[in-house]
C-alpha positions as CSV (number, residue, x, y, z in Angstrom):
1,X,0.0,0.0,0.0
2,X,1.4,3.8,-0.9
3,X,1.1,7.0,0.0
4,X,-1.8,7.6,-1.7
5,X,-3.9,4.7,-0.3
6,X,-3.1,6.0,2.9
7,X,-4.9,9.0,2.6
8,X,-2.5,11.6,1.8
9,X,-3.5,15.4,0.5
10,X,-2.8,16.8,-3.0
11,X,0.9,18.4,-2.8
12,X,-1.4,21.6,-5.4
13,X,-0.7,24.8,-3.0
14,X,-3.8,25.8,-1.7
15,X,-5.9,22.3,-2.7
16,X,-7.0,20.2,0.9
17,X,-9.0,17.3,-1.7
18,X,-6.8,13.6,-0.7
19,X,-4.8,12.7,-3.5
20,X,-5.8,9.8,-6.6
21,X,-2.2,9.6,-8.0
22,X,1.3,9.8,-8.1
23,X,3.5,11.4,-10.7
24,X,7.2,12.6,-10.6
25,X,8.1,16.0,-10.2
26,X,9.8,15.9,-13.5
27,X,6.5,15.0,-15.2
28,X,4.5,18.1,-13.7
29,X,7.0,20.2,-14.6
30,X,5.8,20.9,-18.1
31,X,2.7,22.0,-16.6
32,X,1.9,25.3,-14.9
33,X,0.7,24.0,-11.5
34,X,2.4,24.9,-8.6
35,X,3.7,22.2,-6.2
36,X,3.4,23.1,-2.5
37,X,5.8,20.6,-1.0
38,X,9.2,19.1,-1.7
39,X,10.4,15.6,-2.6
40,X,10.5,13.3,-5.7
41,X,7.2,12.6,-6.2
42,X,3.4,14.7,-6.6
43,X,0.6,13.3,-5.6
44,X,-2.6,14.7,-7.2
45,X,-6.4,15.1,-6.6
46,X,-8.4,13.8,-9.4
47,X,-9.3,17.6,-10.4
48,X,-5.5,18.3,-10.9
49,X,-5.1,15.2,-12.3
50,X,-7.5,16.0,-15.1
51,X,-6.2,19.2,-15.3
52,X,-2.5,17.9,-15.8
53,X,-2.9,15.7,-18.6
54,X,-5.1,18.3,-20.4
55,X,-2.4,20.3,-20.4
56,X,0.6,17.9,-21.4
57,X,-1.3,16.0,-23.7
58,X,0.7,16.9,-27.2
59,X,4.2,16.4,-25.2
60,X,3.0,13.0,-23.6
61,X,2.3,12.3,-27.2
62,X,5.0,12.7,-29.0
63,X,7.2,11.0,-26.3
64,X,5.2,7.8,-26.7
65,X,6.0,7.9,-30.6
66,X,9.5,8.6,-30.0
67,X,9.8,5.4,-28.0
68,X,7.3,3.5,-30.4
C-alpha cells in the first residue's frame, strides 16, 4: 500500500482534496501547477489530475512515438 492509499492530500498549493495519483516531479514540470511541498514525487487530486494531462497531452504524445 502507498502513499496515496493511505490517505494523503494533494501536494497543489492551496488544494485540501486527498490525492488519486502519483507522478514525478519531472513529469509536472511541463505543466503550470504549482507544487506546495518538496520531494520526488506529486501526488494529485483527481481535479488536478484532469487538469495535468489536459495540459501535457501533445508532449506525452510525441514522447510515446518517440519510443514506439
Amino acid at each position: 500500500m502507498g502513499k496515496v492509499g493511505k490517505g494523503v492530500g494533494c501536494s497543489i498549493s492551496a488544494c485540501s482534496n486527498e490525492a488519486e495519483r502519483s507522478i514525478s516531479r519531472e513529469q509536472l514540470a511541463g505543466s503550470s501547477l504549482s507544487i506546495g511541498s518538496e520531494g520526488r514525487s506529486v501526488y494529485l487530486c483527481k481535479d488536478h489530475y484532469t487538469a495535468w494531462k489536459k495540459t501535457t497531452r501533445e508532449s506525452r504524445s510525441l514522447e510515446r512515438a518517440r519510443w514506439g
